[in-house]
N, C-alpha and C positions, 0 to 999 in steps of 0.2 A: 504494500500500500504506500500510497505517498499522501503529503500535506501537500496544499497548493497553497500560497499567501493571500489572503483578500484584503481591500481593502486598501489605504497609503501606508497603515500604521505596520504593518508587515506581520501583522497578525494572522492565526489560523484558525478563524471563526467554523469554515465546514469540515464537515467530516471529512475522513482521508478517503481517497480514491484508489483505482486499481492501478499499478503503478504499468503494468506491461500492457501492452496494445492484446485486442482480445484475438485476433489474427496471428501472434506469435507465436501462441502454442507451448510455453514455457514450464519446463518440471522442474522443481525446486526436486524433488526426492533426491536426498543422498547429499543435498549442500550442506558445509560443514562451516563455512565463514565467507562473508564477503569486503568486498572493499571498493571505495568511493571519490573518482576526480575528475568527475564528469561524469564519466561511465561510470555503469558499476560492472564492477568484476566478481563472479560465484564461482566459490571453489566448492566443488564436489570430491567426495571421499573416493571415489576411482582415479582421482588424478586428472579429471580435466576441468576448465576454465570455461564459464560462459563471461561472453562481453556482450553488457549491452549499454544505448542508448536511449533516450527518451522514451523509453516501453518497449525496444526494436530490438532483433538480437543483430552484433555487428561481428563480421568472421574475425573469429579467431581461433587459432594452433600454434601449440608448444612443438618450436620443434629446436635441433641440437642436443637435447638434453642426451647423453650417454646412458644411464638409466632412468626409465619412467619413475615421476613420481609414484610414491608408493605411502599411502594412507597419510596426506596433506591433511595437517592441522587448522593451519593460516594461512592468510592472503595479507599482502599489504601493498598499497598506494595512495596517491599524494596526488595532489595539485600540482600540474605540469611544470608553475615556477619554483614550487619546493622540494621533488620528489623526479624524478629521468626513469624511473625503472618500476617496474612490479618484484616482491620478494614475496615468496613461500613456502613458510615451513614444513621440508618434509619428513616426515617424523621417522618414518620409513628405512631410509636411507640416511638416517641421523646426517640432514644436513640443511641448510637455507638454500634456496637458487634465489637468483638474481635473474630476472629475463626481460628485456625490454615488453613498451606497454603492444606490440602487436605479437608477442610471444618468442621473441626469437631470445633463445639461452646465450647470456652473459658469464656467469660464471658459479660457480658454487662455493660455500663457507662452509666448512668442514672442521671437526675437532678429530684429531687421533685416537684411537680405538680403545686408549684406555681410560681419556676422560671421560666421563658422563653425563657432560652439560648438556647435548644433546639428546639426552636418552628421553624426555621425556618432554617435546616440544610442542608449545601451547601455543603460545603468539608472539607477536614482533611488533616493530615498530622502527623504521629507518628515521633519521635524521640527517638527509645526505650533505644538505648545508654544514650541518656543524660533524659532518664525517662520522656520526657513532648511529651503533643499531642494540637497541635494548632486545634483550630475548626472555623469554618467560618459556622454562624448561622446567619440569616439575612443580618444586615449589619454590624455585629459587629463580632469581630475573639476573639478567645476568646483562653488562654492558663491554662493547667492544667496540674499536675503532675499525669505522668501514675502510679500511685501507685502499689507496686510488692501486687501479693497475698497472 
């Protein structure tokens, strides 16, 4: 559902509406998080990504990735002046990708097999401006520097 603003005061007097066009056909079954910068982006628990726009679904495919996602927690994006990339955590493959906003794989963040930060990965949140990505992995959040490539 979405809110529409009525009115000048930018208030949300009517009830919310159906956010996808009724022509789109769209299944939520099996989305596990989504995220919002213009588009929004649904990550589904099989590992793929729906984009859409203004109720409309808009193509998109992961592709490069080395190994398929495998049982994605999180999605994260940003406002195109704050945010260049989509990241999601795949719990799976105990690791983050990094893939631009039309799917093409950038790179992956990975811990060595005997730390455990990753073993239990929740959600994220980039801050690419100031170079850091918080992680929330079990019960513990964890912050690193996005290091430039």
């Amino acid at each position: 559902l979405k809110y529409v603003p009525t009115g000048t005061d930018g208030g949300y007097a009517d009830p919310p509406g159906y956010y996808f066009n009724q022509d789109a056909a769209v299944d939520l079954t099996g989305a596990v998080d989504m995220a919002i910068d213009g588009h929004i982006y649904v990550l589904y628990a099989n590992g793929k990504i729906g984009k859409f726009m203004s109720g409309d679904p808009v193509a998109f495919e992961i592709t490069g990735l080395d190994v398929p996602l495998n049982n994605p927690s999180a999605i994260f994006a940003n406002a195109e002046e704050e945010t260049q990339y989509l990241y999601v955590a795949d719990r799976g493959n105990r690791r983050i990708v990094q893939m631009t906003k039309d799917g093409s794989f950038q790179r992956q963040f990975k811990v060595d097999a005997n730390n455990l930060a990753f073993d239990d990965l929740r959600s994220l949140w980039v801050d690419e401006l100031e170079q850091k990505m918080y992680i929330v992995s079990g019960k513990s959040v964890y912050i690193t520097n996005l290091l430039a490539e």
